[in-house]
N, C-alpha and C positions, 0 to 999 in steps of 0.2 A: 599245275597251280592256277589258281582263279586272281584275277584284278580286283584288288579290293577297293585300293584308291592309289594317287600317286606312288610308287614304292612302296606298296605295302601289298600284300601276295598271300594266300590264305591256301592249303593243301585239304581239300575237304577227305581226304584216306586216312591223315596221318592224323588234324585236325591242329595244323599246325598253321598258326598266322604271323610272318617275317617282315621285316624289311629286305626288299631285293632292288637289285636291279637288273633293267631290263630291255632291250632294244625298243619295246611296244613303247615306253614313254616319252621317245622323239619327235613321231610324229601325235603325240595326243599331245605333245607341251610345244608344239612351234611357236616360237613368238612372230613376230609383226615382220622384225627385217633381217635377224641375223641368229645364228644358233650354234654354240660349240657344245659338240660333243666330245667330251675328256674319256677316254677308255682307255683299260688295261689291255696287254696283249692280248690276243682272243676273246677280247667281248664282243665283235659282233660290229663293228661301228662300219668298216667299210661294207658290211654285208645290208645293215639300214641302209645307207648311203647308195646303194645300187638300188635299192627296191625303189627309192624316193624318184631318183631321178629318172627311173623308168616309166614311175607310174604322175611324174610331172611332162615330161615331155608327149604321153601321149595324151593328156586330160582325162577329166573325170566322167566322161561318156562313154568310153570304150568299157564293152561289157565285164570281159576279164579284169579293166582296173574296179570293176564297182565289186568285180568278185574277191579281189581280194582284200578290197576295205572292209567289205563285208566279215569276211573273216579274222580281219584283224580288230575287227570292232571303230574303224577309223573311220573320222566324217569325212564325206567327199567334199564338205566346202573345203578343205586344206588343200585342193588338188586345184590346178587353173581348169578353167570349163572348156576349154578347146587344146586343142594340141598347140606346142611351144617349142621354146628349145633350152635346154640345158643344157650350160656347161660343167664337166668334169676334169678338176685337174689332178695328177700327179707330182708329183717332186722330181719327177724325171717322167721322160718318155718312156724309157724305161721301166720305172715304177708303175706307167700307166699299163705298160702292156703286161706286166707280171701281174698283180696285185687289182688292179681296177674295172679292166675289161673282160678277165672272164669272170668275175663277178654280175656284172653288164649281161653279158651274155646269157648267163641262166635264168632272166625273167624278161628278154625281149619276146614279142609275140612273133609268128610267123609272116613272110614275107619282108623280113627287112631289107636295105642295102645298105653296102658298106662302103666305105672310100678310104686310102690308105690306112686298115683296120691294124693292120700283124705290122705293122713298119714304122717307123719313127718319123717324129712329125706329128703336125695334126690331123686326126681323125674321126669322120665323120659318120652316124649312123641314122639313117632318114628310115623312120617307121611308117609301114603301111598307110597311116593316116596324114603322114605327112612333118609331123612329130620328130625332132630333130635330139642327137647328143652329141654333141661334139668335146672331142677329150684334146685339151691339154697340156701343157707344160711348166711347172714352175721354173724350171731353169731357162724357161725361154725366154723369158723377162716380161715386164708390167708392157711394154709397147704392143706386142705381141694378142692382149685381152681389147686394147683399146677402139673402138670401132665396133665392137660386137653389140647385139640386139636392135631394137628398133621395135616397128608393127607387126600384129599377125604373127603369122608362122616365126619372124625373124623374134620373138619377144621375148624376152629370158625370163622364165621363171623359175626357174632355181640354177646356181650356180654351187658344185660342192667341188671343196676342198680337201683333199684326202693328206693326212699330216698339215704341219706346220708348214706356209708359206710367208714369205716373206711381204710385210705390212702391206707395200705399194699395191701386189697384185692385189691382198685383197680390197683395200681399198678401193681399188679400180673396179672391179667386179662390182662391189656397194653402190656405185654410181650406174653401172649397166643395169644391176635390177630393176634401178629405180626408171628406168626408161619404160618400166613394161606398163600397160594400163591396169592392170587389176594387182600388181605390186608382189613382183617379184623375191624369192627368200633365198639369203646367202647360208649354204650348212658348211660349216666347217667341223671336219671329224680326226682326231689325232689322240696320240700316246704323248704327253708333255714332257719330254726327255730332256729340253735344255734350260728347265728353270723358269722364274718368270718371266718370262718373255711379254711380248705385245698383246696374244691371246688374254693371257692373267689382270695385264691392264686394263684391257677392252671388256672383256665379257664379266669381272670378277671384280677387279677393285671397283671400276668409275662406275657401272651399274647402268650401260647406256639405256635409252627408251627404244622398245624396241626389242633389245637383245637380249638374249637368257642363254644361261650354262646348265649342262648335267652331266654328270657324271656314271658310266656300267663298267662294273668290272667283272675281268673273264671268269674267274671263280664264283660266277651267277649264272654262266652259260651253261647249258643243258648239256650240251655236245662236245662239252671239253673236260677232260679230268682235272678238276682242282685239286688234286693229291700231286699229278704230271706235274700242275703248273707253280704252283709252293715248291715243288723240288727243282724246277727251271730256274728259279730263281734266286734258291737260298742263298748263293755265295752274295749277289746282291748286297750291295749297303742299305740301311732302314730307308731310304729315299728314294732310290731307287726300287726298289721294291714298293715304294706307295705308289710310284709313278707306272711302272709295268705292270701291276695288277691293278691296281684302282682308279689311273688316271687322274689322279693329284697331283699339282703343282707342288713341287718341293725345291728346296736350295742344295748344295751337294757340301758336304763338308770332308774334311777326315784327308786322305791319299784317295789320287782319281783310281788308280787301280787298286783297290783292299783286293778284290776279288786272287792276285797276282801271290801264289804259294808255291815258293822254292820247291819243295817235295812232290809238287805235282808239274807244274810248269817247266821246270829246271831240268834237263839231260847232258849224261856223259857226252861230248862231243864225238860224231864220229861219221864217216865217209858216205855220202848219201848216192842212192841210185841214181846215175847219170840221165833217165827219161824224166827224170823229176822234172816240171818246168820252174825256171831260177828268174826272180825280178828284184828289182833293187831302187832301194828308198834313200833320196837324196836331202838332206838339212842345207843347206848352206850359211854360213861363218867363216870370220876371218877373225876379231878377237873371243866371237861367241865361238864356240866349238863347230868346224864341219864336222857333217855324220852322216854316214854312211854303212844301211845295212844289206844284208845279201838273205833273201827267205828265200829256200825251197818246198814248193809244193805236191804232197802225198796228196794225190786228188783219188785216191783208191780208199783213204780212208779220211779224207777233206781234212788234212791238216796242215798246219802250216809249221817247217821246222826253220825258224832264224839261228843261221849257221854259223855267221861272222858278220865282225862289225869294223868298223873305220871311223874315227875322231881324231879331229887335226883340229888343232888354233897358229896362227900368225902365219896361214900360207897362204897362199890366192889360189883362186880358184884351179885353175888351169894347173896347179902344182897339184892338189885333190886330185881331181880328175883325171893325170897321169898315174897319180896313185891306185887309184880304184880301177882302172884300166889297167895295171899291171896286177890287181890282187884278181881279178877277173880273169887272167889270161887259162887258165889251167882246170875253170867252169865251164859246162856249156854254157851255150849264146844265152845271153838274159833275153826271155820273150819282151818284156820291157821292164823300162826303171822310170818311177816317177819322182815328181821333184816339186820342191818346194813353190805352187802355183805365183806368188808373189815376185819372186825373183827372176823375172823373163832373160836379161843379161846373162844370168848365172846357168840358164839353159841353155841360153845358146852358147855361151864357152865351151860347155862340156860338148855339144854337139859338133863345133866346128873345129875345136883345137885337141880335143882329149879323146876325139872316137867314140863317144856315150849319148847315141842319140835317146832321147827324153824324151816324155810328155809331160805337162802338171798336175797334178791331182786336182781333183774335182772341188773348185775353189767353193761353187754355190752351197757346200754341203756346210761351211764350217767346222771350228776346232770342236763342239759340244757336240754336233750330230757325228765329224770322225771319231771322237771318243769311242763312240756308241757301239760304231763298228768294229773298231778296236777288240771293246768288249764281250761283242759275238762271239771271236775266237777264241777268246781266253774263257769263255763259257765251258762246263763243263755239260757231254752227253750223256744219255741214260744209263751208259756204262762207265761213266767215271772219268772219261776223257776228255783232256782240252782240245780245241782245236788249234793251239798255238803252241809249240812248243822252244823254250831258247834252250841255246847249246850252253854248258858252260864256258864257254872261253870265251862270251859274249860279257866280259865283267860292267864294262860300262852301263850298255840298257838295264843286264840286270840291276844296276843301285839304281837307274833312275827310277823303275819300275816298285821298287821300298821309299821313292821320295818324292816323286812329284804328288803337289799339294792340289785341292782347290783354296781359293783364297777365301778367308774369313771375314762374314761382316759384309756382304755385298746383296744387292738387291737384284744380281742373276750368278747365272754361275757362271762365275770365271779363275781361271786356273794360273796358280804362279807361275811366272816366264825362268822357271828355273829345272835344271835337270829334266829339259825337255827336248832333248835336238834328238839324239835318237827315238826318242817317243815320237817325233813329229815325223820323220821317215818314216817309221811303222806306220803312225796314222795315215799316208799317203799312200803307199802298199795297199793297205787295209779299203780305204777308202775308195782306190782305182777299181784293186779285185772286186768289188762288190757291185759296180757299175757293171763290170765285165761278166761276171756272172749272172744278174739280170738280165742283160741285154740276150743272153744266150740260154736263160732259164735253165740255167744251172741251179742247180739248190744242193 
C-alpha cells in the first residue's frame, strides 16, 4: 500500500483507499519536544523505537542512515547532524534485555562495542562513529537519569521510553533533552493498560506545546494475523480490548477478572507431580483476612495449577506462618514465596520465627500493571488452554475471582479493597514469575 496522506493508505491492485495505521507516521509527525506513541499489542512501536534511536545516535550523515530515510521516505532534518547519544529505557533491566536490545541489535551497523550489553545494569553501545546508546532502567529510579547529556558526543538527542514510566523519570529526561544544542526529542512508546494515567494527561487532555499523540494498532501490521490477534483477545473486556489492539486510553469497569470461567479455569483437585516447582503468595491481615496460596508449576506445558489456599483473621502473624509452615511440610521445598512488598515487618516474622524465608514482589510494577499479569495466565492458547488453573477446594479465591470489582466513577482505574487478599498473593506469584522468566528468557 502507497502513503496517501496522514492515515490514509491507497492499494493501487485492489484500488482500495483506507484509513490505516502505521509505524511510518512517527517519524513523518515528531513534534518539537515530546511524542507518545499509544499501540496495540504488535503494532510495531518498540520495533520504530529501535530504528529511531539507532539512526539518532548515529546522525544523519552516515551513508546507511541516509539509506534508510531514503527508503522510508523520511527527512533527514528529523535526525541530529552529527552523532549523539540516546537513551533507551526499559521497565526493568530485564525488559530491557528481553524486549529492547535485540531489537537494538538488528539495525546497529558493523564495528560496534559493547559494555555490560547481556547483564543487568546499565548498558552501553558506542557506534563506529562514535555514536552512543545507553539502556536503562525504570526501576532504577529518577536519580539514576540525573546528570546524563551535556556537549558533543555527550548530547541527548533522543531519549525513548519503551511502556509506561513513572512521571519523575520522565520528567527528568525532559530537562536532559533540553541540555542538547539543536533540541533533543523525548519518544515515549507503550500499550495504555492502566487507565488514564499521567501519559492521558500530558499528551491528550492538556494538549502541551510541543507535544503530539498517535495512535497504531496491531491489526494494521502486515506481519501479524489479525484473525490470531482478535482471537488473542476475545475473552478480553470492551476496554481492554481497545487498549491491546488499538492503544486507547480506556477506564475498566465491570469484575477485574470477567475473562475468569469455572468450566475452563476450575479442576477436580488432585495430587500433582512432585518435580513440579511449588511457590507461595503471601497477603498479610490480622482483622482483614491473611492469605495464603500454594501454585504449582507444569513448565512442560507453561501452566500454572493453584492447589491450596490458607485464610485466617484475628491471628498474628507468627501463628499464620506456623500455619502455612505446617500445611507445607508434606510439599516439596517451595523454590520461593513472595509476599506482600509493603509489609517488611511481616517478612521478616515469617523469616526469622516461622522458617518461611521470603522475598517481596516487585513493588515498582503496581496493583494495574500486576493485574495484567495475572491476566496473561488466565488467558486462553491457540488450543483452548489457560495458563492458570485452580483446584477446587480452593473455595475462597474461587468467589473472589466472581467478585472483585473495579470501582465506578473514577478518573483512573482503581479497584475495590474488597475480596482481594487472595487475589493479591496471586498477583505477587504472578508478578515475581514474570520477573524471573525474563530475567532468564523464558517465554
Amino acid at each position: 500500500m502507497e502513503r496517501v496522506n496522514a492515515g490514509v493508505w491507497r492499494c493501487s491492485a485492489c484500488e482500495i483507499t483506507e484509513q490505516r495505521t502505521s509505524q511510518i507516521e512517527v517519524p513523518l509527525s515528531f513534534p518539537r519536544e515530546a511524542f507518545l506513541v499509544a499501540g496495540g499489542n504488535r503494532a510495531g512501536k518498540t520495533e520504530i523505537g529501535a530504528q529511531l534511536a539507532v539512526a539518532f545516535a548515529a546522525g544523519s550523515q552516515e551513508w546507511w542512515v541516509q539509506q534508510w530515510a531514503t527508503l522510508n521516505n523520511l527527512p533527514l532534518s528529523l535526525l541530529p547532524p552529527s552523532p549523539s547519544t540516546v537513551i533507551s529505557s526499559g521497565l526493568s533491566y530485564a525488559d530491557s534485555n528481553e524486549y529492547i536490545k535485540p531489537k537494538i541489535l538488528k539495525y546497529l551497523p558493523l564495528g560496534c562495542q559493547f559494555r555490560n550489553w547481556t547483564g543487568a545494569g546499565r548498558g552501553t553501545i558506542t557506534l563506529p562513529n562514535k555514536g552512543r546508546i545507553i539502556t536503562m532502567s525504570a526501576d532504577a529510579g529518577r536519580a539514576k537519569f540525573q546528570g546524563m547529556g551535556g556537549r558533543g558526543l555527550r548530547a541527548i538527542s533522543l531519549a525513548w521510553l519503551d511502556e509506561e514510566h513513572p512521571k519523575d523519570i520522565f520528567e527528568e529526561l525532559l530537562l536532559r533533552c533540553a541540555d542538547t544544542p539543536y533540541g533533543g526529542k523525548l519518544l515515549l512508546t507503550m500499550t495504555p493498560l492502566k487507565g488514564l494515567t499521567w501519559p492521558h494527561e500530558m499528551f491528550i487532555e492538556n494538549e502541551l506545546d510541543g507535544f503530539s499523540s498517535i495512535n497504531i494498532s496491531g491489526l494494521d501490521n502486515p506481519y501479524v494475523s489479525s484473525v490470531k490477534l482478535r482471537r488473542a483477545t476475545q475473552h478480553l473486556s470492551d476496554a481492554s480490548q481497545q487498549s491491546r489492539l488499538f492503544g486507547s486510553f480506556t477506564l475498566q469497569t465491570g469484575l477485574v477478572y470477567s475473562e475468569f470461567r469455572r468450566e475452563i479455569h476450575v479442576i477436580p483437585s488432585r495430587k500433582l507431580p512432585e518435580d513440579w516447582p511449588r511457590y507461595r503468595g503471601i497477603d498479610f491481615g490480622t482483622r482483614n483476612p491473611f492469605a495464603c496460596i500454594w501454585i504449582a508449576h507444569d513448565e512442560k506445558n507453561n501452566q500454572l495449577h493453584l492447589y491450596r489456599e490458607y485464610f485466617a483473621t484475628e491471628k498474628t502473624t507468627t501463628e499464620n506462618g506456623q500455619m502455612v509452615y505446617a500445611l507445607s511440610k508434606n510439599d516439596p521445598p517451595a523454590a520461593w514465596t513472595s509476599a506482600d512488598p509493603e509489609s517488611r515487618d511481616g517478612r521478616l516474622t515469617l523469616a526469622r520465627y516461622c522458617n518461611i524465608p521470603n522475598k517481596p514482589a516487585p513493588k515498582h510494577l503496581g496493583v494495574i500493571e500486576g493485574i495484567q499479569h495475572v491476566k496473561k495466565w488466565l488467558a486462553l492458547d491457540a488450543n483452548g488452554y489457560s495458563g492458570l488453573l485452580v483446584h477446587d477446594n480452593c473455595k475462597h479465591i474461587i468467589k473472589e475471582f466472581r467478585n472483585y470489582r473495579w470501582k465506578a466513577d473514577q478518573k483512573k482505574d482503581t479497584v475495590m479493597k474488597q475480596n482481594d487478599h487472595g487475589l493479591d498473593a496471586l498477583r505477587y506469584i504472578c508478578m515475581t514469575l514474570s520477573r524471573q522468566m525474563a530475567r532468564y528468557n523464558i517465554n
